[in-house]
N, C-alpha and C positions, 0 to 999 in steps of 0.2 A: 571428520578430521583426517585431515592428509597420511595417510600411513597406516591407517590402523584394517585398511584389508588387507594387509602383510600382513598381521595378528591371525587375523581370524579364517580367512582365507583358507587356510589347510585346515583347520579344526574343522570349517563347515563340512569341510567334504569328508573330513575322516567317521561326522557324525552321520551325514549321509549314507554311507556305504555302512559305519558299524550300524544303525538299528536295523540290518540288514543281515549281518554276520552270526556266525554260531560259534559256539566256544569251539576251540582249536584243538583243546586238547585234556586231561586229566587236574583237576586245582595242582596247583606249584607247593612245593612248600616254601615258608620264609627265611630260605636258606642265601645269605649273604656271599656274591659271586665277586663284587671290586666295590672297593672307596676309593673314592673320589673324593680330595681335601676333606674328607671326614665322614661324607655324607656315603653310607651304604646305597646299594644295589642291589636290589635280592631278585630268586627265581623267578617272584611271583610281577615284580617290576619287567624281568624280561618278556617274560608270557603274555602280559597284559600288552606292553607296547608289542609286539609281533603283533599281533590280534588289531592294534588300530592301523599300523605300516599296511598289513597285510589287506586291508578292508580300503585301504586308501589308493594301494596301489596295486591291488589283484595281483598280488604276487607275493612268495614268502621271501622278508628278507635274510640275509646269513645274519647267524646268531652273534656276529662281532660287528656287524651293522649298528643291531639293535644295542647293543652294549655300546658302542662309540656316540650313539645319539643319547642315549640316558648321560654319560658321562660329560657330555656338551650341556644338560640340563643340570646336571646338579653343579660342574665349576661354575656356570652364569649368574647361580641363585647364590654360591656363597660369594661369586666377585661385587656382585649390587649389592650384596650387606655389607663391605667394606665401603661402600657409598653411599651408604645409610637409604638405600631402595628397596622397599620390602613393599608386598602387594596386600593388603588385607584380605582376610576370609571374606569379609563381605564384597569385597570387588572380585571374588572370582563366583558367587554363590549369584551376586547381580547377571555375569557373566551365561553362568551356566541356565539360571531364570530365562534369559532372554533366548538362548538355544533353545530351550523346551519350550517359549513362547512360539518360536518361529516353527516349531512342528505342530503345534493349536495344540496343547499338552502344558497340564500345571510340573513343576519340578519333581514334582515326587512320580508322576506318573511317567514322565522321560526317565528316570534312574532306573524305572521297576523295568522298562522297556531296553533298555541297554544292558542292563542286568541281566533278562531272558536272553540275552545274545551273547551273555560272555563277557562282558565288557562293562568293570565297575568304574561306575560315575566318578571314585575318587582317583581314577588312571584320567581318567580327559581333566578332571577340575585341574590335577598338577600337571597335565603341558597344558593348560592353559593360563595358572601359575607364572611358567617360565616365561611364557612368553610376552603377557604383559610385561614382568618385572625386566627381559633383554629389552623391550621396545623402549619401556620407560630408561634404562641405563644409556641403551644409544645414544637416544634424544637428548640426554641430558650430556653425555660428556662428548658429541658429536653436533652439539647443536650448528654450530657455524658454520660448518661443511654442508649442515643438510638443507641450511637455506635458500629457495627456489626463487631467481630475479623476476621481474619481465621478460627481462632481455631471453632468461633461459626458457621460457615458455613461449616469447615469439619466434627464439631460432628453432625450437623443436616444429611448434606447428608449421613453420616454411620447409623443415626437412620431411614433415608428413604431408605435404602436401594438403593439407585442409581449405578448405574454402571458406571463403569470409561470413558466409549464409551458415554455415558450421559453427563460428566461433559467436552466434548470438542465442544468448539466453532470453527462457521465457516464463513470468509467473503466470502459474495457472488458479484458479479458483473452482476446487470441485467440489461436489456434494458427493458422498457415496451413500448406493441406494443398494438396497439390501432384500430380494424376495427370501423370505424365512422359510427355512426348511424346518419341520418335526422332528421331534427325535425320534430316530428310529424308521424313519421314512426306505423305501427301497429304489430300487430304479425307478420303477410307475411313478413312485410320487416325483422324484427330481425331475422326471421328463415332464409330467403335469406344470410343477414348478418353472420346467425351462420355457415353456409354452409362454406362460402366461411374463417372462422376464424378456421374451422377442416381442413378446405383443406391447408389453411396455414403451420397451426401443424404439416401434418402428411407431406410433405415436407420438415420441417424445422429438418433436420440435424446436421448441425452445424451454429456456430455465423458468421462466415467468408464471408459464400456463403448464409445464410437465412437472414440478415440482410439487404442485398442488396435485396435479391429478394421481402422481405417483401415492402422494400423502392418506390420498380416498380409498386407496388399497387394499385390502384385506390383505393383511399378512404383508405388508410391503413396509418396511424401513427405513426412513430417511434422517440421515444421520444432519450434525452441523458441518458446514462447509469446510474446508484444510485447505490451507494455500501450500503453496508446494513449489519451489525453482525448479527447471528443468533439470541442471543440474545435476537436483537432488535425487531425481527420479531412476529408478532400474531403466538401461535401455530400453528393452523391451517396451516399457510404459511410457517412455520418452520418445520413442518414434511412431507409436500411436496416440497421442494427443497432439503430436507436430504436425498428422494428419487429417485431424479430424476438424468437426467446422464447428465452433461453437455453438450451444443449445441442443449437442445431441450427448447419446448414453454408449461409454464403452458396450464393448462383446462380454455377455455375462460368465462369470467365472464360478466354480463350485469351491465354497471354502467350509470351515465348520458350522457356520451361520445360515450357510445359504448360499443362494446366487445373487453374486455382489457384481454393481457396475459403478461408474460412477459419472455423475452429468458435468461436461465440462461448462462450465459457467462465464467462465472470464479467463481471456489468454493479452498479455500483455509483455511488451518487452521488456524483459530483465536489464538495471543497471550492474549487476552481479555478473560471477565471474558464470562463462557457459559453461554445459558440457563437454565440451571441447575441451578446453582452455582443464578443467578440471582432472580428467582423464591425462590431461600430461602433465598436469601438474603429479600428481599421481605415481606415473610411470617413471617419472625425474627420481622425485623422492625415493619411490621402493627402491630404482636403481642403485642411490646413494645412500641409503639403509642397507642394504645389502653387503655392500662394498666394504663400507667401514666396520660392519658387523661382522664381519669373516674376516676381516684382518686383526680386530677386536681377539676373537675367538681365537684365533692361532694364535697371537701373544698371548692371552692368559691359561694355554691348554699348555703351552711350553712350559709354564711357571707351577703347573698342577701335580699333586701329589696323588699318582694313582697307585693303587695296589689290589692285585688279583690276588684273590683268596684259593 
């Protein structure tokens, strides 16, 4: 969905760098510093966000920073309830599931891990709170501004200069193939493992006759096939399968499972929109979320009732 790596975008990195961090400083007590149209701010609120600003941006922010960005967070949440926009527990608890997904981590075991660093899981769930429910209020009382034509995606790519070979997409059909690792395995074993995941590779010829012999494996994996637009894919994995010739196996990668490749099977061209084409759609948008979102925010911060305790 168009916009929503404006959402998540800062959170990835803030989570990046915090299961990284260590606490900053002595527990806060819940002593209430400013309200903000109702909604308190207390020590432990400032503490905690220093600790993700800090881990995001290697550096300590001033303490009227952090206080000015709490205060942008709690007017936003009570302005969407006047819009009747409220985010459920469960869409931010989906949310956070899927962060602990993308580190190979169930939820509970990313909270205990952010926790050893200082950093309680219920400080990231509420900016992550916010920031759904600003996207969702945007979107909703900005929607006609944030509408992207053709026209604005053909003049952006003439002003990027993209090439017409650039603006074509492509579905691919891959299998992902999986050498299993043990638990508990050490280097020796991964290296053995990585051995026999080159040996694979450089056998694997075509989809027809490598899919089979992957299958004869011991300890080898083949999963059902996922189609995929280009698109949709991380660059990174979008200009190595633009490369490659079909019938062969990506470069194996180490993940929790193992060493995962995957055999391109079928590439075909996309009637969808490309990666190109995607990427500025993209860039349009944030721009145009941005925009109205900070003029948004200064009108209803003028309208706000702050008071420092």
């Amino acid at each position: 969905m168009p916009g929503m790596r404006l959402i998540f975008k800062p959170i990835q990195l803030w989570l990046a760098c915090a299961v990284l961090a260590v606490a900053l400083a002595a527990p806060a007590r819940a002593q209430v510093v400013v309200v903000a149209n109702g909604s308190p701010i207390t020590e432990i609120d400032i503490q905690q966000r220093t600790k993700l600003i800090n881990a995001a941006n290697h550096k300590n922010p001033s303490r009227q920073e952090v206080i000015n960005e709490l205060i942008d967070d709690r007017i936003k949440i009570v302005k969407a309830k006047t819009y009747s926009v409220e985010v459920t527990d469960a869409e931010v608890d989906t949310g956070f599931e899927n962060m602990a997904r993308r580190q190979r981590m169930t939820s509970q075991q990313f909270a205990q891990l952010l926790e050893r660093s200082g950093i309680a899981p219920s400080a990231i769930k509420a900016r992550m709170r916010v920031e759904l429910t600003w996207n969702q209020l945007v979107r909703g009382k900005f929607g006609g501004a944030l509408q992207i034509g053709d026209a604005d995606i053909a003049t952006a790519m003439r002003d990027r200069k993209e090439a017409e070979k650039d603006a074509t997409g492509y579905l691919y059909t891959l299998y992902p193939i999986t050498v299993v690792l043990e638990r508990g395995q050490g280097e020796g074993g991964i290296d053995g493992k990585r051995r026999v995941a080159e040996n694979l590779r450089g056998r694997f010829t075509s989809c027809s006759e490598g899919l089979a012999m992957a299958r004869a494996l011991r300890d080898v994996a083949v999963r059902e096939p996922i189609h995929r637009n280009s698109a949709d894919l991380p660059q990174q994995l979008r200009e190595l399968l633009g490369g490659m010739e079909v019938g062969r196996l990506t470069t194996p990668e180490v993940t929790a499972q193992g060493l995962q490749m995957f055999a391109l099977c079928e590439k075909k061209a996309s009637t969808g929109e490309s990666a190109a084409k995607r990427e500025v759609r993209e860039e349009i948008f944030n721009k145009r979320f941005e925009a109205e979102g900070k003029k948004f925010l200064e009108e209803i911060r003028k309208q706000a009732m702050i008071e420092y305790k």
